[in-house]
C-alpha positions as CSV (number, residue, x, y, z in Angstrom):
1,X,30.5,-14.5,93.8
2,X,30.2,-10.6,94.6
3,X,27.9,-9.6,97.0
4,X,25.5,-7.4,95.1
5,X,24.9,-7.8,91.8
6,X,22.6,-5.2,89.7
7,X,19.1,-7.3,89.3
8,X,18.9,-7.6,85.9
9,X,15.9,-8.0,83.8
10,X,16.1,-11.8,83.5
11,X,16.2,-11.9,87.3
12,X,13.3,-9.9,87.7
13,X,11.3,-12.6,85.6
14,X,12.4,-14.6,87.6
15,X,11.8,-13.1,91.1
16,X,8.4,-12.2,89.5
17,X,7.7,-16.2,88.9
18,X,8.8,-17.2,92.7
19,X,6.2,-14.2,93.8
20,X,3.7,-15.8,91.5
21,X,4.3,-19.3,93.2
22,X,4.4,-17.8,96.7
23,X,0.5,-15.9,96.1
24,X,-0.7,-18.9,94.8
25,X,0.4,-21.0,98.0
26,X,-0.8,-18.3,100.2
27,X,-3.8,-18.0,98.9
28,X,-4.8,-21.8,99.9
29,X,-5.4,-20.8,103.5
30,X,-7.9,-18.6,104.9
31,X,-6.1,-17.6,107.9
32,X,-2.9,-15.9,107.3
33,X,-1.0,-15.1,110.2
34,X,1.7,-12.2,110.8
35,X,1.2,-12.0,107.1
36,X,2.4,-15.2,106.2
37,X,0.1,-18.5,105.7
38,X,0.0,-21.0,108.2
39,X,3.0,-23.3,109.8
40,X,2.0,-25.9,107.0
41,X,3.5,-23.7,104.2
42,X,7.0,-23.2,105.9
43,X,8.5,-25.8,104.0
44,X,7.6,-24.9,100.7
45,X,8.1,-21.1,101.0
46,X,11.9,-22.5,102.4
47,X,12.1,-24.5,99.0
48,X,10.8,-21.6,97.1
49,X,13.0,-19.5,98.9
50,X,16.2,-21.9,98.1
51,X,15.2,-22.2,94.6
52,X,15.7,-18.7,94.2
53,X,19.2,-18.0,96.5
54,X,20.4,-20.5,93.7
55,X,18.9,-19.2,90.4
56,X,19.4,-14.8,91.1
57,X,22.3,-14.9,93.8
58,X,21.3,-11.4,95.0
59,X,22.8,-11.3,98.8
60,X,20.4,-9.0,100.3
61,X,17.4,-10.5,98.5
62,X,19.0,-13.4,100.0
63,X,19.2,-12.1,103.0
64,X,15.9,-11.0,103.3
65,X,13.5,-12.6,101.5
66,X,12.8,-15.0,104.4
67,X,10.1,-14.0,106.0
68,X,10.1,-10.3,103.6
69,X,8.3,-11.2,101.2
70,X,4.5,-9.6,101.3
71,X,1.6,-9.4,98.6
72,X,0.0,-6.2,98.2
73,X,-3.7,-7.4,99.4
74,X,-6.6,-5.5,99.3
75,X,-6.5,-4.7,103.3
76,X,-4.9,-2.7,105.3
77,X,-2.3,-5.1,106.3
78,X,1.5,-4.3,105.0
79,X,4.5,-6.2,106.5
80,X,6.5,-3.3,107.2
81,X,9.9,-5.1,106.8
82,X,9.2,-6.6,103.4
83,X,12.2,-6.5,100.5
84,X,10.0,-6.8,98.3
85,X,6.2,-6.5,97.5
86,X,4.0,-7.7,94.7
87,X,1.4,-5.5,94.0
88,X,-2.1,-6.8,92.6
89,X,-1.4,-5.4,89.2
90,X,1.9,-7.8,89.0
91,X,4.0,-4.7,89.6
92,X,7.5,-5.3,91.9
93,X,8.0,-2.0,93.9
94,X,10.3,-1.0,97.0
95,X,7.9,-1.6,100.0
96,X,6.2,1.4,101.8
97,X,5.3,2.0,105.5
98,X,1.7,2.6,106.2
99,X,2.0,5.9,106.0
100,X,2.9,5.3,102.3
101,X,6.6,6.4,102.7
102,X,9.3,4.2,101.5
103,X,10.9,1.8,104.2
104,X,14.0,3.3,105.5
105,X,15.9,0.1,105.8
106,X,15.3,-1.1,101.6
107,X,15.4,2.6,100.2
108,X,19.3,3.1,101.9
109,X,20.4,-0.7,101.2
110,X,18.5,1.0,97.1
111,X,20.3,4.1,97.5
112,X,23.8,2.8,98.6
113,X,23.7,0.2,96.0
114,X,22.9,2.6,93.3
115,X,25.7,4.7,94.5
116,X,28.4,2.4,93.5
117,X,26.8,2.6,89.9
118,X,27.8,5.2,87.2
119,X,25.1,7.3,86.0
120,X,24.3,6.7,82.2
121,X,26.1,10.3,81.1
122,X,29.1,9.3,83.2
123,X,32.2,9.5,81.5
124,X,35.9,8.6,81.8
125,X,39.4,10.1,80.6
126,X,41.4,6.9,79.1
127,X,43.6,7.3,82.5
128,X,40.8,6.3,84.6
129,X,40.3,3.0,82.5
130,X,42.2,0.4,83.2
131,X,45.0,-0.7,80.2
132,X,43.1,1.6,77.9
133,X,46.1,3.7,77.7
134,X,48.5,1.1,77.2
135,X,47.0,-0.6,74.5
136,X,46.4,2.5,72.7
137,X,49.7,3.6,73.1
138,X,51.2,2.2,69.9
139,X,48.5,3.0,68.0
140,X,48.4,6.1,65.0
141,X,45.5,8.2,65.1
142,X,43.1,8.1,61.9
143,X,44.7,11.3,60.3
144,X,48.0,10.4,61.1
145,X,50.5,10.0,57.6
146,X,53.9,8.2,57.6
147,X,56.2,9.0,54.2
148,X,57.4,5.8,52.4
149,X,60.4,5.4,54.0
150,X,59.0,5.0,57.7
151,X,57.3,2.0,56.0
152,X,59.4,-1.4,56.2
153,X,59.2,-2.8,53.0
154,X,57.4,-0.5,50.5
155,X,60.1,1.3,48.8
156,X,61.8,-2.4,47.9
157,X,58.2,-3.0,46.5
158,X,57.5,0.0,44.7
159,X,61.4,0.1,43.4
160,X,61.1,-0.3,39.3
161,X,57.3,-0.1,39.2
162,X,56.5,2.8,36.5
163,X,53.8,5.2,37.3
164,X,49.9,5.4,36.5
165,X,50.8,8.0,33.9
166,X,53.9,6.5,32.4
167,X,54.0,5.8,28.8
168,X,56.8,4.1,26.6
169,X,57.4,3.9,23.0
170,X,57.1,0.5,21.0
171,X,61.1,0.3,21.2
172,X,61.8,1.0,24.3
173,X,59.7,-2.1,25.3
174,X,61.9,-5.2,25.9
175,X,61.0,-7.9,22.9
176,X,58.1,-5.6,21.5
177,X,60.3,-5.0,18.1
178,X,59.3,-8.1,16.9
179,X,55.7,-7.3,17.5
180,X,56.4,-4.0,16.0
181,X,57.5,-5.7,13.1
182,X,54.5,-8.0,12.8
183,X,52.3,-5.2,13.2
184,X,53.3,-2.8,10.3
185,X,51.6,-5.1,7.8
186,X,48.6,-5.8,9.3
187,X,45.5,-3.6,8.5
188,X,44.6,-0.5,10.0
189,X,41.0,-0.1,10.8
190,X,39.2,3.2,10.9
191,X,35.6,3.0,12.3
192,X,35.4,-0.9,11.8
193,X,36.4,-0.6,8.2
194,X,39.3,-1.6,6.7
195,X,40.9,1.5,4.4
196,X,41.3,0.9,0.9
197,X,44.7,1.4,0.9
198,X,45.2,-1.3,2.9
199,X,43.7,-3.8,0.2
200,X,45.9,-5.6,-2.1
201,X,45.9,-5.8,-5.6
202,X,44.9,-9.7,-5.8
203,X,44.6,-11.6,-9.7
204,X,41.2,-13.4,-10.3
205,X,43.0,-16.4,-9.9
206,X,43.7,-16.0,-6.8
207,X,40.1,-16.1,-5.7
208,X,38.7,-19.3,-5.7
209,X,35.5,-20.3,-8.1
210,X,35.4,-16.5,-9.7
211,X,36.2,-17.4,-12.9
212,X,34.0,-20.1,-13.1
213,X,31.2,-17.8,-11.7
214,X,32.2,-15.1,-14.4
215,X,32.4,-17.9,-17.3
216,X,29.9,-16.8,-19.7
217,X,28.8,-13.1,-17.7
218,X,27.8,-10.2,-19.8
219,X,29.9,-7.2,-19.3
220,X,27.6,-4.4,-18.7
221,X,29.6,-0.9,-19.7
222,X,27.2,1.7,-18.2
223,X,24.4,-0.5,-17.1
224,X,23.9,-1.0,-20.9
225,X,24.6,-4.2,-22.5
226,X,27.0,-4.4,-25.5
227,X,25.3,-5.8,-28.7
228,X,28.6,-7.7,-29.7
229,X,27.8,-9.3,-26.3
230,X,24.3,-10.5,-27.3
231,X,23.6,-13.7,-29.4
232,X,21.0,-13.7,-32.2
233,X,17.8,-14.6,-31.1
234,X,15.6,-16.4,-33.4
235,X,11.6,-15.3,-33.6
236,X,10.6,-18.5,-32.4
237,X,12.5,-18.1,-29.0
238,X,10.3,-15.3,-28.1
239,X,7.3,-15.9,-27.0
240,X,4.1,-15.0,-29.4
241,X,6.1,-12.7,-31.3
242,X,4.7,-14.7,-34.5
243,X,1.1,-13.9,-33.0
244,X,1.5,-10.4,-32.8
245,X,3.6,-9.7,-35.7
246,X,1.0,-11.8,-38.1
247,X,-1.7,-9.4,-40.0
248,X,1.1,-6.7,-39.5
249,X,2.2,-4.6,-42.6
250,X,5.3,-4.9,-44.3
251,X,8.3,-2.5,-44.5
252,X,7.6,-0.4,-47.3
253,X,11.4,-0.9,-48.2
254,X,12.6,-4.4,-50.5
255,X,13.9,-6.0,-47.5
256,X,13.6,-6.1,-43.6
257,X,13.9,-3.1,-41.6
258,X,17.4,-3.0,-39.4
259,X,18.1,-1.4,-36.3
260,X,21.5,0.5,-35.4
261,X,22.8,0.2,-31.3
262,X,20.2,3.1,-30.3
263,X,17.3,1.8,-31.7
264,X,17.2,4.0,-35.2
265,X,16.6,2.7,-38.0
266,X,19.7,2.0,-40.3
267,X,20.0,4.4,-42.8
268,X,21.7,1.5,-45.2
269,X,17.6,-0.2,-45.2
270,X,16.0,2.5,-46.8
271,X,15.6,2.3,-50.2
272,X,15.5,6.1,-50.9
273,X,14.4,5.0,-54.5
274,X,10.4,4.3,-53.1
275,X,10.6,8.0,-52.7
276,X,10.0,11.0,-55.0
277,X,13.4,11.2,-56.8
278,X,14.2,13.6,-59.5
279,X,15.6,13.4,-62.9
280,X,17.2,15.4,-65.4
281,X,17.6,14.1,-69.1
282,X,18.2,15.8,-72.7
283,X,14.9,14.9,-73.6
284,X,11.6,13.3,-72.7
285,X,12.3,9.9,-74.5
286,X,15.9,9.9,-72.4
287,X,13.9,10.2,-68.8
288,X,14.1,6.3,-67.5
289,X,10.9,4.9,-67.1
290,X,11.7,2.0,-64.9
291,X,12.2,1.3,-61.2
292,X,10.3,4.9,-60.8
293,X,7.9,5.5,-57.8
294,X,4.8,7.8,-58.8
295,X,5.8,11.3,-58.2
296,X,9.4,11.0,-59.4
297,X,10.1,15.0,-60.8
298,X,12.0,14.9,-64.3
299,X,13.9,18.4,-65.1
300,X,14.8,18.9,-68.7
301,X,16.7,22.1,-69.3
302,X,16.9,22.7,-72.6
303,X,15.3,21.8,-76.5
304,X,12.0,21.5,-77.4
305,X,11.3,19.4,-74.4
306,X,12.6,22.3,-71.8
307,X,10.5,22.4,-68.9
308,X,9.2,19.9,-65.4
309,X,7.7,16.4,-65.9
310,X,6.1,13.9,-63.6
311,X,5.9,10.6,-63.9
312,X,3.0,8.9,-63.5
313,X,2.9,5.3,-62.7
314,X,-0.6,4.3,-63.8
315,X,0.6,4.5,-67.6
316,X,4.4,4.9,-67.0
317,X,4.3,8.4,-68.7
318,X,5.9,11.2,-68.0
319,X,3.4,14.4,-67.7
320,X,4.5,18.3,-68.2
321,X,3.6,20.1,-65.9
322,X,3.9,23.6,-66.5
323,X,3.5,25.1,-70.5
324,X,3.5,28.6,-71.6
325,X,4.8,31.1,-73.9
326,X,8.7,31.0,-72.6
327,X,9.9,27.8,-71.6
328,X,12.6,29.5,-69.3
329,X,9.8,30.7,-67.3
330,X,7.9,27.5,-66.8
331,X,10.5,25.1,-66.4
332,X,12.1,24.7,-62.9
333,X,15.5,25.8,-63.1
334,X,15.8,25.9,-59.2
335,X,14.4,23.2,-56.4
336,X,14.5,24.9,-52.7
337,X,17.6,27.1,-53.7
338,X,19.5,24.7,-55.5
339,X,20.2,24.9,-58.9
340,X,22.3,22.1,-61.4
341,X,21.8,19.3,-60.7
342,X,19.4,18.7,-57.9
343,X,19.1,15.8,-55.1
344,X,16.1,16.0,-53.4
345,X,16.1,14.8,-49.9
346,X,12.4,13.3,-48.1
347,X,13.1,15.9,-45.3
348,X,13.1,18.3,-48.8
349,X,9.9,16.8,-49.9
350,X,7.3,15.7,-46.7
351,X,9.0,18.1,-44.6
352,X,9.7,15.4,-42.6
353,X,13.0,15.6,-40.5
354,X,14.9,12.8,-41.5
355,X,14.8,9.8,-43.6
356,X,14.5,7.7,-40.6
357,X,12.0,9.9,-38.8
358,X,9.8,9.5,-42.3
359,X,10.0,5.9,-42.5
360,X,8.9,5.6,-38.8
361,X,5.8,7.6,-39.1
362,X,4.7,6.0,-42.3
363,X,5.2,2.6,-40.3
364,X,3.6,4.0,-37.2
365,X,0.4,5.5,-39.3
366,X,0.2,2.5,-41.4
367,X,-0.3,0.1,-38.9
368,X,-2.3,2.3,-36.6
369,X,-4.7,2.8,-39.3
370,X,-4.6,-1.2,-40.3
371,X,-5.5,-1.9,-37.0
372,X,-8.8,0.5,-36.6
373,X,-10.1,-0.9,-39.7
374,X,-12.1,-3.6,-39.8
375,X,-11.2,-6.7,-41.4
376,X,-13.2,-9.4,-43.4
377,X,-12.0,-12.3,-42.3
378,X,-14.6,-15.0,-44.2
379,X,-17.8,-16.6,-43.1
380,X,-18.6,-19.6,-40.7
381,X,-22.1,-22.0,-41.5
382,X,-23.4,-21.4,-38.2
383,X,-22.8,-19.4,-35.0
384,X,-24.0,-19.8,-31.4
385,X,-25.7,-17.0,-29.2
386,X,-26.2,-19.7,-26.3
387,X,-23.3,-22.1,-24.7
388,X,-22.5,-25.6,-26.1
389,X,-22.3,-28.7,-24.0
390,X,-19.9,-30.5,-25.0
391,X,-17.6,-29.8,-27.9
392,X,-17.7,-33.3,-29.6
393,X,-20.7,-34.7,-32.2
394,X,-22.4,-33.6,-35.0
395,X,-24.6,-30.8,-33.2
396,X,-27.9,-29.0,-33.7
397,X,-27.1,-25.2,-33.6
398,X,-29.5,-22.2,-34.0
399,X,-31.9,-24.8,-36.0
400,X,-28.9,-26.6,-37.7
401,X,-28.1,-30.1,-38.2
402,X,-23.9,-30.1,-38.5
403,X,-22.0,-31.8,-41.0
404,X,-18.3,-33.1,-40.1
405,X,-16.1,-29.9,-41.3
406,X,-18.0,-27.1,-41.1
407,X,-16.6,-24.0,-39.4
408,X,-18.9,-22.6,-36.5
409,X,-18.2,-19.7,-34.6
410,X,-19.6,-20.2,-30.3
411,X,-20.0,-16.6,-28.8
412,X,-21.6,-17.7,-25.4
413,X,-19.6,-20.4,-23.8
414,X,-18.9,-19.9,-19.8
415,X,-14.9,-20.6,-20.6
416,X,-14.3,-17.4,-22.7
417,X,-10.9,-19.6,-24.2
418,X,-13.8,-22.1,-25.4
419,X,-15.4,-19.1,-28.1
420,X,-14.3,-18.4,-31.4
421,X,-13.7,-20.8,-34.1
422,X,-14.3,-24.1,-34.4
423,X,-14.7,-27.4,-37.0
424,X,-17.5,-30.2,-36.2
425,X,-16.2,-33.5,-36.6
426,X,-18.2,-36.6,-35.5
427,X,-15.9,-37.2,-32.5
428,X,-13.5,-34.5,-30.9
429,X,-14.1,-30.7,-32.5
430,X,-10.7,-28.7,-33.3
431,X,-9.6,-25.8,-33.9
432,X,-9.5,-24.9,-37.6
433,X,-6.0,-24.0,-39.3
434,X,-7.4,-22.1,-41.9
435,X,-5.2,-18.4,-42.0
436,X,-8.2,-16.7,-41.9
437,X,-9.6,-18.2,-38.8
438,X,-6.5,-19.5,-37.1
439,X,-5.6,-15.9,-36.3
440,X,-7.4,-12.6,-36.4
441,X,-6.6,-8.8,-34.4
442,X,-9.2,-6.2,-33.0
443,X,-12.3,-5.7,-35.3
444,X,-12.2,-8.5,-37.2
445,X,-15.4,-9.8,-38.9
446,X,-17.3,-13.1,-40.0
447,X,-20.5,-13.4,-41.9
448,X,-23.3,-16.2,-40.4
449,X,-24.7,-18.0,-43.5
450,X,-27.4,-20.2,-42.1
451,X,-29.2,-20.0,-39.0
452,X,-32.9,-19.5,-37.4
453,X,-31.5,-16.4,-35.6
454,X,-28.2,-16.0,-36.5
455,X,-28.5,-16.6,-40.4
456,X,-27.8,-13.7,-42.7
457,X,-25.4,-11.8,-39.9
458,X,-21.9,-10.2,-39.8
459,X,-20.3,-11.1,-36.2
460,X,-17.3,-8.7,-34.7
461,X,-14.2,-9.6,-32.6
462,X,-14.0,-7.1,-29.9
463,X,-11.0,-8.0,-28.6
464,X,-8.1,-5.7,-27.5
465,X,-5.5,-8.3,-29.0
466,X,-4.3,-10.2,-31.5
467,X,-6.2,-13.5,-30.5
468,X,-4.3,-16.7,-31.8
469,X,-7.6,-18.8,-32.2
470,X,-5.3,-22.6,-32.3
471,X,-4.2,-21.9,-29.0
472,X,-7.1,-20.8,-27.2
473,X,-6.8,-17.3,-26.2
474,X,-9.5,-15.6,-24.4
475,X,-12.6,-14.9,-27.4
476,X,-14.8,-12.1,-27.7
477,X,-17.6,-12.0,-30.2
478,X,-20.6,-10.1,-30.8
479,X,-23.5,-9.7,-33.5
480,X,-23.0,-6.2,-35.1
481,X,-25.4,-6.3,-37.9
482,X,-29.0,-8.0,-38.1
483,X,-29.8,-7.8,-41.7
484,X,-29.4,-10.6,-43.3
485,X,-27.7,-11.0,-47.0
486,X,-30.9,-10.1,-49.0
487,X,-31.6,-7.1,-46.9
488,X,-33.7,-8.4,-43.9
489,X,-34.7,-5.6,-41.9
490,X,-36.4,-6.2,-38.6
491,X,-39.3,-3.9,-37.3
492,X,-39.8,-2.5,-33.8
493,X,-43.4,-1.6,-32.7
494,X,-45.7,0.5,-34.4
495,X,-43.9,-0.3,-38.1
496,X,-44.0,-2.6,-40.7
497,X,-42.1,-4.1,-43.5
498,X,-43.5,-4.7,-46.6
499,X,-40.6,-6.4,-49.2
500,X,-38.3,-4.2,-47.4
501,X,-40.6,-0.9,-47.1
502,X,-41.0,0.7,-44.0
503,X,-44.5,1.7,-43.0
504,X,-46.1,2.8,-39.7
505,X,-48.9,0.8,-38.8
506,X,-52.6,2.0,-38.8
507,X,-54.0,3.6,-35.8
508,X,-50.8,4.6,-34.0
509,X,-51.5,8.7,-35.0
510,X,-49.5,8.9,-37.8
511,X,-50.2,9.2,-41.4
512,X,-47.9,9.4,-43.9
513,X,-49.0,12.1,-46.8
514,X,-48.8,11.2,-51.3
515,X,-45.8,13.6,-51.0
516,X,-43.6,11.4,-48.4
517,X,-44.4,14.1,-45.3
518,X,-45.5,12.8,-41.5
519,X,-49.3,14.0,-40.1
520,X,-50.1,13.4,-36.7
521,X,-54.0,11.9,-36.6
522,X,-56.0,14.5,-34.7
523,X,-58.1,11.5,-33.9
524,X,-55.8,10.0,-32.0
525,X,-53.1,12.7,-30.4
526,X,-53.2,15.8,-28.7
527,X,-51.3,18.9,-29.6
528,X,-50.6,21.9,-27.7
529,X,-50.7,25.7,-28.8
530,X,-49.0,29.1,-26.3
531,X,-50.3,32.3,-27.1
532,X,-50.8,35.6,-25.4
533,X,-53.9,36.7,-24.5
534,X,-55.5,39.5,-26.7
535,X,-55.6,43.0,-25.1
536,X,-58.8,45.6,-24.6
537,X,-61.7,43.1,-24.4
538,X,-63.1,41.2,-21.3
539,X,-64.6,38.9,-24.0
540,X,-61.2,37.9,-25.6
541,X,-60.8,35.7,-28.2
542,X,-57.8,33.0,-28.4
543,X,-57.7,31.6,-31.9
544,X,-55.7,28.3,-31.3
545,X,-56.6,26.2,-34.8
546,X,-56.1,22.5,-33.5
547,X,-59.3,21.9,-35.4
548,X,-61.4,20.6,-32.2
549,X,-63.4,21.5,-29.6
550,X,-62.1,18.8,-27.5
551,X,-59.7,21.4,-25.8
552,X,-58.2,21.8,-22.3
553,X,-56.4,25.3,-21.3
554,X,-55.2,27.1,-18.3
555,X,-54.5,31.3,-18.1
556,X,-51.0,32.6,-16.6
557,X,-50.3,35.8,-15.3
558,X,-46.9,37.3,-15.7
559,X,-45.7,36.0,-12.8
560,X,-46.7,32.4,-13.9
561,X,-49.4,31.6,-11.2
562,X,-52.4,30.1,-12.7
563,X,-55.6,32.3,-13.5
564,X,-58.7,30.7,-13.6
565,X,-61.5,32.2,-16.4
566,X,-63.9,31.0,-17.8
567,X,-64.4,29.9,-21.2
568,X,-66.6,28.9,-24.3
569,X,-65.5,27.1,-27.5
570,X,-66.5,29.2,-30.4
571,X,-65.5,26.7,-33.0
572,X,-62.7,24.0,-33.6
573,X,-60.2,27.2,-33.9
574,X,-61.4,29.4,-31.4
575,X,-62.5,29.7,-28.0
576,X,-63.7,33.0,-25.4
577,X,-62.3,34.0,-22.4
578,X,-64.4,35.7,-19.4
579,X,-62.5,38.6,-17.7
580,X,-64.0,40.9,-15.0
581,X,-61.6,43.4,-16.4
582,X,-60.5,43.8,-20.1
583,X,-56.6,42.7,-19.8
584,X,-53.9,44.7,-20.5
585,X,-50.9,44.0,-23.0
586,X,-49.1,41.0,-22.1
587,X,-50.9,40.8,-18.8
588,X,-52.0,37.0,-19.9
589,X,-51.0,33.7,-21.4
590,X,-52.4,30.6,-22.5
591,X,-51.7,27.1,-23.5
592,X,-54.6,25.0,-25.2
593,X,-54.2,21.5,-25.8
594,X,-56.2,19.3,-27.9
């Protein structure tokens, strides 16, 4: 063990516990003496004292703390040879003499035990350390560099490794031809996609199911559908095409109408014959007069017969139409440029442009003007203006009493499907299969025969559709005419009918004159005259001749602001205004009413 040790922090603890232990046994007597407590402390200070010697080792706190130890007390007193002192505040301090200067004796055994110690900023060349140099000797410094061959080992390691930048082609690759091989026919991909070029021609057959899934396809050639591709389809396959081609006109050719690929009509199905055709003949009695439309043009060039005929189908005849002194001059020798023999086309004749275009338009007017007209479609027995409970039973309606197999027509049921047409029977009503009521389009009308308020009227379909009446389609019906069949008229107020004679009644300030002309009843009506005020008199005098002197009036200036004047009635035609001043022209106007 060396015989001064630096005290180090854990040994001060420590010292600072024994001085702790010490102050608590000297302050159990009241007498200290020399400093120290009395002879009955001895032996524990000594153990105290042991206790440290063994735990801090220090040899000259060792030495001296026998008998050197001293607490800083409040007095005066200070053991002058103490090693150590506690101060009050806990504090461990060098001890000072009384004059407060530190104790020779501690501060040289301090100072020559601090001596030995190096200051904090002390430094030493490796020399001066011990072994330093020696083990550093072998050692390279941080920046030092050695080439390969200084280091054992590396070139046999490195020999045959290729560098970072090194590149070799496919072939010169030990065993990489057979990948090469394996590689040219695989697909190159560009962006994730594989090029077309790269795709093989593969058969149908060779992909499974496609011919199966193609079995029965439509080949579409321009997203438009070849018509040998298309199977004839029967009317009854689509649906309500029977519906809304019934009540339809016909072609005006023999036969049906066909369609080419575009959607034209076929030149082959038009019968070019319906049209005005013309003729030429010898003679009147050689012009046919069979399988002629009216209008047909007969040209007959020379003879007695020379001239232009038409033929007119109400007597098949044919009719000259132009006579005069020179036949050459009123017979058509010509028809739009063409002489000889002469074809009229309908594009010649209409002015339509083609044939086709013709036939459309007639089609297209025909049916548009079929369809704004109404049509009669029969009568009914009875019709309802109020809903039906209950469409089974010989009913009561509008006054009434059904018999099984009449035809009613219901206008106000809360299903719209459940209006239109229907025949009473004693159990279940039906629809009736009657053409006429089975089907009907827009406008079509019914007459009511019998009825308390329905009897006598016409009823009108104002659907947007053909309605197909057996299969319930949605019914719209309303009264159009009120009239009844022996022409019943109804009257509003203030009229009469007397066997179908309007009159207006009595006291309602109207009188009808021998000569059929309206009088209003003076009696009973007011009428109203405007005039202008006469000029040059402050008495002027308005002649209004409404026959009374039952008369109201107000004055206006120019401006229209009301006057007031006074006035007198001079008769039933006249009445007297009071000015202050006469007025001037067109200074004043009246109205009088009465």
């Amino acid at each position: 063990m060396a015989d001064n040790i630096e005290l180090t922090t854990e040994h001060k603890e420590m010292v600072t516990q024994l001085l702790d232990r010490i102050q608590a046994l000297y302050s159990q007597t009241s007498a200290p003496v020399g400093g120290w407590q009395a002879s009955t402390l001895s032996a524990q200070v000594n153990s105290l004292l042991e206790l440290a010697s063994t735990a801090i080792q220090p040899k000259a706190l060792n030495d001296k703390l026998a008998g050197y130890v001293s607490n800083d007390a409040t007095s005066s007193e200070v053991i002058s040879n103490a090693v150590v002192k506690r101060k009050v505040d806990g504090n461990i301090s060098l001890p000072q003499t009384a004059s407060g200067d530190d104790d020779a004796v501690n501060k040289a055994y301090v100072d020559a035990e601090l001596a030995k110690k190096s200051n904090t900023g002390h430094t030493h060349s490796q020399g001066e350390i011990v072994g330093l140099s020696a083990t550093l000797s072998n050692k390279a410094d941080a920046v030092h560099q050695h080439n390969m061959a200084d280091i054992n080992g590396l070139l046999n390691a490195l020999a045959g490794k290729a560098a970072s930048s090194h590149t070799h082609e496919m072939r010169d690759i030990n065993g990489i031809s057979r990948l090469e091989e394996r590689v040219n026919n695989k697909v190159d991909l560009v962006f994730g996609k594989v090029a077309e070029s790269n795709i093989p021609n593969l058969p149908m057959t060779k992909i499974n199911g496609l011919s199966r899934a193609l079995d029965g396809k439509i080949n579409a050639d321009g997203f438009k559908v070849s018509p040998d591709q298309l199977d004839p389809i029967t009317t009854d396959k689509i649906s309500n095409i029977d519906d809304f081609v019934s009540g339809k006109i016909n072609s005006v050719v023999s036969s049906k109408i066909e369609f080419d690929q575009s959607g034209k009509i076929s030149p082959a199905s038009v019968n070019y014959n319906q049209y005005p055709s013309l003729h030429e003949a010898a003679n009147v009695s050689a012009l046919p007069k069979t399988g002629l439309y009216k209008g047909a043009i007969g040209v007959i060039k020379s003879g007695e017969d020379e001239g232009t005929y038409w033929f007119n189908t109400d007597n098949a005849t044919w009719v000259k139409l132009a006579s005069g002194v020179s036949n050459k001059k009123t017979s058509v020798n010509s028809v739009n440029g063409k002489t000889g023999e002469v074809t009229l086309s309908i594009e010649e004749i209409n002015g339509w442009n083609t044939a086709r275009d013709g036939l459309e338009q007639l089609i297209s007017d025909a049916v548009a003007a079929s369809e704004a007209k109404p049509v009669f479609i029969g009568s009914v027995r009875v019709a309802s203006h109020v809903g039906v409970t209950g469409l089974t039973g010989l009913k009561t309606i509008d006054g009434v009493q059904t018999r099984a197999g009449d035809v009613v027509l219901l206008s106000a049921q809360n299903v719209s499907s459940e209006n239109g047409f229907w025949v009473v029977a004693a159990t279940q009503w039906v629809r009736p299969t009657q053409s006429e009521f089975s089907s009907y389009r827009p406008n079509a009308i019914v007459a009511v025969s019998e009825g308390t308020a329905n009897g006598g009227t016409l009823w009108r379909f104002s659907g947007k559709a053909v309605v197909n009446n057996v299969a319930n389609g949605v019914n719209s019906w309303s009264k159009i005419f009120a009239g009844g069949g022996s022409g019943k008229i109804s009257t509003g107020s203030g009229l009469s009918n007397n066997a179908g004679t309007i009159s207006v009644k009595a006291g309602q300030g109207l009188t009808f004159s021998p000569d059929g002309s309206l009088t209003l009843q003076a009696s009973t009506s007011v009428r109203k005259y405007t005039g202008v005020v006469p000029e040059g008199n402050r008495q002027a005098r308005v002649v209004h001749n409404l026959n009374t002197t039952d008369v109201i009036y107000q004055v206006f200036d120019s401006q229209r602001n009301a006057v007031l004047v006074g006035a007198t009635a001079m008769s039933n035609t006249t009445l007297s205004l009071d000015f202050a001043n006469a007025p001037a022209r067109n200074q004043y106007t009246i109205v009088v009413m009465g």
